[in-house]
Structures are given as C-alpha cells and as structure tokens.
C-alpha positions in Angstrom: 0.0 0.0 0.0 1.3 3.3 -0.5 1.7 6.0 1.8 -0.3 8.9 2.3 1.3 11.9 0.1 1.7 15.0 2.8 2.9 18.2 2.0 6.6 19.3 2.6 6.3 22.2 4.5 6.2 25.9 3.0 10.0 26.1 4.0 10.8 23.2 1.9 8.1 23.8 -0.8 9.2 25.1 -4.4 10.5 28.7 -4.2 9.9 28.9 -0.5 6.1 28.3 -1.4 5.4 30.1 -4.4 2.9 26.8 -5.3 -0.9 27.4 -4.8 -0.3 25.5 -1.1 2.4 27.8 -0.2 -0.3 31.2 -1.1 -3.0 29.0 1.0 -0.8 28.9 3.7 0.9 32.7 3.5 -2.8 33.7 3.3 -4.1 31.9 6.4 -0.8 33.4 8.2 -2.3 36.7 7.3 -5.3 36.2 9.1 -3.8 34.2 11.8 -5.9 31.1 11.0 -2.1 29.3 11.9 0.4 30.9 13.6 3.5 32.4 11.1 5.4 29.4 12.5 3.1 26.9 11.1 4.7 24.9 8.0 2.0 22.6 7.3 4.3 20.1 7.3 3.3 16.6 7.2 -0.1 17.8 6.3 -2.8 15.6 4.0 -4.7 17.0 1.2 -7.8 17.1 3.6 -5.9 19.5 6.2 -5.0 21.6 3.6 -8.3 21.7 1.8 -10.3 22.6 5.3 -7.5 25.2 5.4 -8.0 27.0 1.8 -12.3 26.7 2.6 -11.5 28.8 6.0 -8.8 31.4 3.8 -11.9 31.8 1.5 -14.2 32.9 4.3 -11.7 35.5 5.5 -10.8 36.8 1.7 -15.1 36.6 0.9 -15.3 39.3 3.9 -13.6 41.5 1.4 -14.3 40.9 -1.8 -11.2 38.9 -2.8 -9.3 42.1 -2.7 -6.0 43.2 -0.6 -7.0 46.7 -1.1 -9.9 46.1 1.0 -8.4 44.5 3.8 -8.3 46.8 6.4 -4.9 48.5 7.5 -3.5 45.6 9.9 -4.2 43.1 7.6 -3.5 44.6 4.5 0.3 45.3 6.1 0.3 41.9 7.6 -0.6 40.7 4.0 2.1 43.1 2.4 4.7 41.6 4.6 4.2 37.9 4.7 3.6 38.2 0.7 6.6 40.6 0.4 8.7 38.6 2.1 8.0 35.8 0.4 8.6 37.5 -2.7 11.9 38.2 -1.9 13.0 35.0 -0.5 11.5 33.0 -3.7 14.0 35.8 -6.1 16.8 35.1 -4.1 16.1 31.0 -4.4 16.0 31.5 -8.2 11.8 32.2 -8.8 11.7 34.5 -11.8 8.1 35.8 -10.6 6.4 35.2 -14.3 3.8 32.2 -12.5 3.4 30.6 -9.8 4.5 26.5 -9.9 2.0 24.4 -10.8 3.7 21.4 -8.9 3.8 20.8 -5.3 7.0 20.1 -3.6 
C-alpha cells in the first residue's frame, strides 16, 4: 500500500512556497488562521483543503481584494507576501507564474 502523500512544509516547498499550497498557507498566516510558525508540514490533502475553505471565508469578507483588507491586515498581507517574494527571487523564482507542482 502506499503512503499517504503530505505536504513538505512551505519552508521546503518550491520557491519557498510560491505553489498554490504555499499562497493558502501565507494567506491563512495573514489572518492568523495558523500561527506564522506553522509549516504545514506533514499535512494531507484534507488538512490543507479545510484550510483554503477557511482562507476563503476570511478573503469573501472583502471581496477577494487586498485593497480592502483593512490596515492591519493589508500590512500583515504586504509583509508575509513581500517577504516571500523576496526569499522566492533570491532561491532563483523569476516571478512570471506561480508553480504548478507541489513540492
């Protein structure tokens, strides 16, 4: 039988995490669904799923927008995602897509 796939961990994910799982979980840091020093490692397809379906609440609140997040969130949003950014250049991302694959 084989085992389980789980997800790697943003840290370990392509890029840093510039894979749809990666923005799930950047997204949930933002509004501290898991704490910044969650990695998701380890998690199933399920975990991550109920995780995106609670990220879609919060985003629904404002329109799927990050100009109408209000000011602590869109500043928490502009550094998780920022930083992220800048970690996924320096690792060799060139920005044009996200990855389609999942690490």
């Amino acid at each position: 039988m084989d085992k389980p796939r789980t997800y790697v961990g943003i840290d370990e994910d392509m890029f840093g995490g510039m894979t749809s799982t990666g923005k799930i979980i950047r997204d949930a840091w933002v509004f501290e669904l898991i704490p910044e020093t969650e990695t998701c490692k380890g998690w199933n397809g399920q975990g991550i799923d109920a995780l995106l379906q609670k990220v879609n609440v919060e985003w629904d609140k404002y329109g799927c927008m990050v100009s109408r997040l209000p000011k602590e969130l869109f500043e928490r949003h502009q550094k998780i995602h920022g930083d992220a950014v800048k970690k996924a250049h320096e690792l060799g991302w060139s920005g044009e897509f996200e990855t389609d694959d999942e690490g």
